[in-house]
C-alpha positions as CSV (number, residue, x, y, z in Angstrom):
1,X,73.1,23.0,-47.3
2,X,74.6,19.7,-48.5
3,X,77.7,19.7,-50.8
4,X,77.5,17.4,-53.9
5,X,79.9,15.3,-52.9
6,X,78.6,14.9,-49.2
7,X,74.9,14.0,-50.3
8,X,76.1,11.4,-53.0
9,X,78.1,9.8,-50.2
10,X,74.9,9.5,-47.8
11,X,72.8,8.3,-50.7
12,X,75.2,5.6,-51.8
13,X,74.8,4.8,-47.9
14,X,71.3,4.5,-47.9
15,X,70.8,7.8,-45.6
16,X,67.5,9.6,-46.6
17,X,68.0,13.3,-48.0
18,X,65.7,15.7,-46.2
19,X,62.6,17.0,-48.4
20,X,64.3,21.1,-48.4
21,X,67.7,19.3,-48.6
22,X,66.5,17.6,-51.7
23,X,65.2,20.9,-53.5
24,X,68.6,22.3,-53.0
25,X,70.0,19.3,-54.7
26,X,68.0,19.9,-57.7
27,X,68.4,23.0,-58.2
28,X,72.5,22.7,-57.6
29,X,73.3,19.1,-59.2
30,X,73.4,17.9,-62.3
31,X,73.8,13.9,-62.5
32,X,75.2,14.2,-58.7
33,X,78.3,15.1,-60.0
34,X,80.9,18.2,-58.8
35,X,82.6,20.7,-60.6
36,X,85.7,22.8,-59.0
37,X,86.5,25.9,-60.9
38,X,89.8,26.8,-62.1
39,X,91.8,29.8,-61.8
40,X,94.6,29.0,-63.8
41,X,94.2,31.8,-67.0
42,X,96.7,34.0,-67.4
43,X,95.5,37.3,-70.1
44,X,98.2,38.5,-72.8
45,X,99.0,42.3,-72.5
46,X,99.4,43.7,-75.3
47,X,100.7,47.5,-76.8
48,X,98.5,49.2,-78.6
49,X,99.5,52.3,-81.7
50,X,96.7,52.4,-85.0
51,X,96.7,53.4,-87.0
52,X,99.7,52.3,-88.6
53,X,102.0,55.2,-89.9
54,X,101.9,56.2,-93.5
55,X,98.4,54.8,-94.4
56,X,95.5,56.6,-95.3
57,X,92.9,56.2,-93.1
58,X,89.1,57.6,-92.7
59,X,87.6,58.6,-89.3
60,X,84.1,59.2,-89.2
61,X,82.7,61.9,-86.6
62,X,82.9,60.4,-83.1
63,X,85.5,58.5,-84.3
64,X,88.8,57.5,-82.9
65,X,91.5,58.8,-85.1
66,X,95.0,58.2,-83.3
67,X,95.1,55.8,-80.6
68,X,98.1,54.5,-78.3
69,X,98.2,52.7,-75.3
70,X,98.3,49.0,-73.5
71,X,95.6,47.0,-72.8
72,X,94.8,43.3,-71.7
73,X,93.6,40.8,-74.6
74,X,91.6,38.7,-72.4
75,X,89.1,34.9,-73.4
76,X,85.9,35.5,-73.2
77,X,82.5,34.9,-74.1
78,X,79.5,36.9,-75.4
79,X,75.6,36.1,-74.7
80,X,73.7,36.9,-77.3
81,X,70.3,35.7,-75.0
82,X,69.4,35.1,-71.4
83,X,70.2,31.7,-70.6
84,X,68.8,29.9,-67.5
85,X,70.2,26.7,-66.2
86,X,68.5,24.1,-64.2
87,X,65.6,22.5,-62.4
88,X,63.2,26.1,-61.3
89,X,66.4,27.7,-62.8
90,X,69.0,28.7,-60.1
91,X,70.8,30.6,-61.9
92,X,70.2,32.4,-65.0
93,X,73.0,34.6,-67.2
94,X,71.8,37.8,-68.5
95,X,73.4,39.4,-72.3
96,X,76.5,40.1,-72.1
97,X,80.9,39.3,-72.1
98,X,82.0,36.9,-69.5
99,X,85.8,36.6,-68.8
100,X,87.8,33.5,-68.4
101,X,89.2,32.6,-65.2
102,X,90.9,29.1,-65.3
103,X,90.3,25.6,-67.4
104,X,90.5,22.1,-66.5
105,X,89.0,18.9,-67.4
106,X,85.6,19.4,-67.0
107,X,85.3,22.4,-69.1
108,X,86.4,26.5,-69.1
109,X,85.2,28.5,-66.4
110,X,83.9,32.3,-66.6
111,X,82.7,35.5,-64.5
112,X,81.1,38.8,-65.5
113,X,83.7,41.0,-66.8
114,X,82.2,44.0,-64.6
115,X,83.2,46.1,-67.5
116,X,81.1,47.8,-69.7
117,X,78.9,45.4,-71.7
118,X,79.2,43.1,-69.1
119,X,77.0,40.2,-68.6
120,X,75.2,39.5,-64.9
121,X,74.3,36.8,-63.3
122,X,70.7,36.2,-61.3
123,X,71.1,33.5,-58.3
124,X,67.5,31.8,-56.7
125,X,66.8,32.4,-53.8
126,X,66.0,28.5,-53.2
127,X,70.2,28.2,-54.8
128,X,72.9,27.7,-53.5
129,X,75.6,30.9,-53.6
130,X,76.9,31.1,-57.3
131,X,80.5,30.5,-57.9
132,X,81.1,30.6,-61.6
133,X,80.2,29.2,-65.0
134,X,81.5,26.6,-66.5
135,X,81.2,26.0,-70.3
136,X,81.5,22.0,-71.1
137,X,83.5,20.5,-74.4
138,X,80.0,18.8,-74.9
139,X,78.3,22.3,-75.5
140,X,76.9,22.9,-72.0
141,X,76.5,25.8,-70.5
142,X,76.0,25.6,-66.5
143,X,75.9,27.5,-63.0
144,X,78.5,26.1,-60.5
145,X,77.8,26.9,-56.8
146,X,79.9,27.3,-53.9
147,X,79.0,23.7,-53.0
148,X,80.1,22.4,-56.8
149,X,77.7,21.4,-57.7
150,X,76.1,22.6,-61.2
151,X,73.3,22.8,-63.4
152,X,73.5,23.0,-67.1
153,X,71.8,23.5,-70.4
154,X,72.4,23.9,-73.6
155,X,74.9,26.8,-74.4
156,X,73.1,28.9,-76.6
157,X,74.0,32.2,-78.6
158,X,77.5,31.9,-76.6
159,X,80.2,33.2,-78.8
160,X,83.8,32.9,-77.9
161,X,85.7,36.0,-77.8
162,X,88.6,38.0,-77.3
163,X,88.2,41.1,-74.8
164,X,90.0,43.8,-74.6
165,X,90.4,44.6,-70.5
166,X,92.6,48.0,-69.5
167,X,95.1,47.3,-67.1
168,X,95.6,48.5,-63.7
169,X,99.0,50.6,-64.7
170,X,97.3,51.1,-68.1
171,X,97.6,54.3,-69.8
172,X,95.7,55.7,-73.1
173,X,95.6,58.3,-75.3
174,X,93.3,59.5,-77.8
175,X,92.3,61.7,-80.6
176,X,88.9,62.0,-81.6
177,X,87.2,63.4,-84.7
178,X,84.7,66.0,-83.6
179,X,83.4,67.5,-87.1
180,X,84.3,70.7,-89.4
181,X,83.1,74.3,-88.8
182,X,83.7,76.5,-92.3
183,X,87.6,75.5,-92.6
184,X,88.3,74.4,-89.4
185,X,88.0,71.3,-87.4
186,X,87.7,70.2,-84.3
187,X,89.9,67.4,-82.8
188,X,88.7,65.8,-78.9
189,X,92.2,64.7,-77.1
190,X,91.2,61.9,-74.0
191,X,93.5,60.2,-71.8
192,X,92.5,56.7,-69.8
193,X,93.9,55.5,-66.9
194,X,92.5,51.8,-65.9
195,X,89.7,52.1,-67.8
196,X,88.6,55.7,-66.3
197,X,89.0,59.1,-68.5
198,X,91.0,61.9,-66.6
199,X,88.5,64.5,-66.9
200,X,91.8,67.1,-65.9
201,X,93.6,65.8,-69.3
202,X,90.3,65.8,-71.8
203,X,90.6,68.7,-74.4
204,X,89.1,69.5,-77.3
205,X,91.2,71.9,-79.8
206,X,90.4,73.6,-83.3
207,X,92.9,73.7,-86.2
208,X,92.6,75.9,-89.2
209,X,93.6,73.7,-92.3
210,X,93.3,77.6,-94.4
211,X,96.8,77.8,-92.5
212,X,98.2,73.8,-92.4
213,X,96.9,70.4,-93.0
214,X,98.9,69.2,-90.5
215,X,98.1,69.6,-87.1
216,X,100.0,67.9,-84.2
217,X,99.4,67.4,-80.3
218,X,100.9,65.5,-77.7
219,X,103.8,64.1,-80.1
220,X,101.0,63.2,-82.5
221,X,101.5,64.4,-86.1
222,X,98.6,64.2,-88.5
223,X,98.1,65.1,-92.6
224,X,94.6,66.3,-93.3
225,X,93.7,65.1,-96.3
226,X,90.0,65.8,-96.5
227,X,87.6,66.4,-93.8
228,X,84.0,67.3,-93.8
229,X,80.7,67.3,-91.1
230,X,80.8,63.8,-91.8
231,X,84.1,62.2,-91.8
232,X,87.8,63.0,-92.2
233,X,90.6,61.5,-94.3
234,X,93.8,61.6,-93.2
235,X,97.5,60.0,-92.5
236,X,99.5,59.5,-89.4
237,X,102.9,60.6,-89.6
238,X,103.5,60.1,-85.7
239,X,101.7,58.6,-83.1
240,X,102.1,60.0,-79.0
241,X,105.1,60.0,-77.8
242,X,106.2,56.5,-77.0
243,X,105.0,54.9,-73.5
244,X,107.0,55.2,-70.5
């Protein structure tokens, strides 16, 4: 394989491209120009405790209720569509996020968040090995090969976002709404550790509100205001103990 900037310097000397050569070229260049990825974006961490204290709030069934914990607010973008790029497209980008890895002057550059949701991307077998996508300040959207070169078109149903990634030494906890049996209901208590539950600190606990409508666990103090099959009203009064 020929890099982009190697096979614009034998054209400009007059050297003839060889036919397989010349598909590969297609399908990895557009305009015979390069693009180098960046890997210069730094995410924001960020604490996380909702609802806020005081403040009534409805959960539905399923619903988180009390939530605490730190996670990464990372740049993204969302797919709404499959996108292909290119002549006999050599790469095409499936639904999906895409995380940020780095900016520079010829655009932002992205890579499937491997998360759930995540977007994929399909390589060619004619293509060059995929390196990352690059989304253009003229509204293209195109594959960049290990080569650099890259193929573009236009960039549509992408959506910037921001993505909330769990951190390597991240650590949450969560009370779910599970529903009401005569006067009692049924809370779900999960625990997250870099984005994997901890099957050994899942439980799910009943609480009589004939005897209080507050129930507490963990550190967690809750007023039941209403609850039904459906949905639950209620107020914080404490969230989990506070984060090591």
């Amino acid at each position: 394989m020929i890099g982009c900037d190697g096979a614009r310097q034998r054209r400009q000397r007059g050297e003839r491209v060889k036919p397989d050569a010349a598909i590969a070229l297609s399908l990895a260049l557009s305009m015979g120009a390069c693009a180098t990825p960046a890997y210069n974006y730094q995410p924001v961490t960020r604490e996380i405790s909702e609802p806020p204290l005081n403040v009534v709030t409805v959960a539905a069934v399923g619903d988180s209720m009390v939530r605490q914990g730190r996670f990464i607010e990372h740049d993204g973008i969302r797919l709404s569509e499959k996108l292909s790029v290119g002549v006999l497209a050599p790469y095409t980008f499936s639904p999906g996020d895409y995380l940020k890895t780095g900016e520079n002057q010829s655009g932002a550059y992205y890579l499937p968040s491997k998360g759930a949701g995540s977007g994929e991307v399909n390589v060619s077998p004619l293509a060059d090995p995929f390196q990352a996508i690059m989304l253009r300040p003229d509204g293209q959207i195109c594959g960049v090969s290990t080569l650099n070169g890259f193929s573009c078109t236009d960039a549509r149903g992408v959506e910037k976002v921001k993505l909330q990634v769990v951190a390597t030494n991240a650590f949450q906890q969560t009370l779910i709404y599970s529903g009401k049996v005569g006067n009692k209901i049924n809370i779900g208590y999960r625990e997250f550790s870099a984005d994997y539950a901890r099957p050994a600190f899942n439980n799910d606990v009943e609480y009589d509100l004939s005897e209080s409508m507050t129930i507490g666990y963990k550190g967690a103090l809750i007023e039941v205001l209403e609850a039904s099959n459906q949905s639950i009203r209620y107020r914080v009064l404490k969230n989990f103990n506070t984060i090591e």
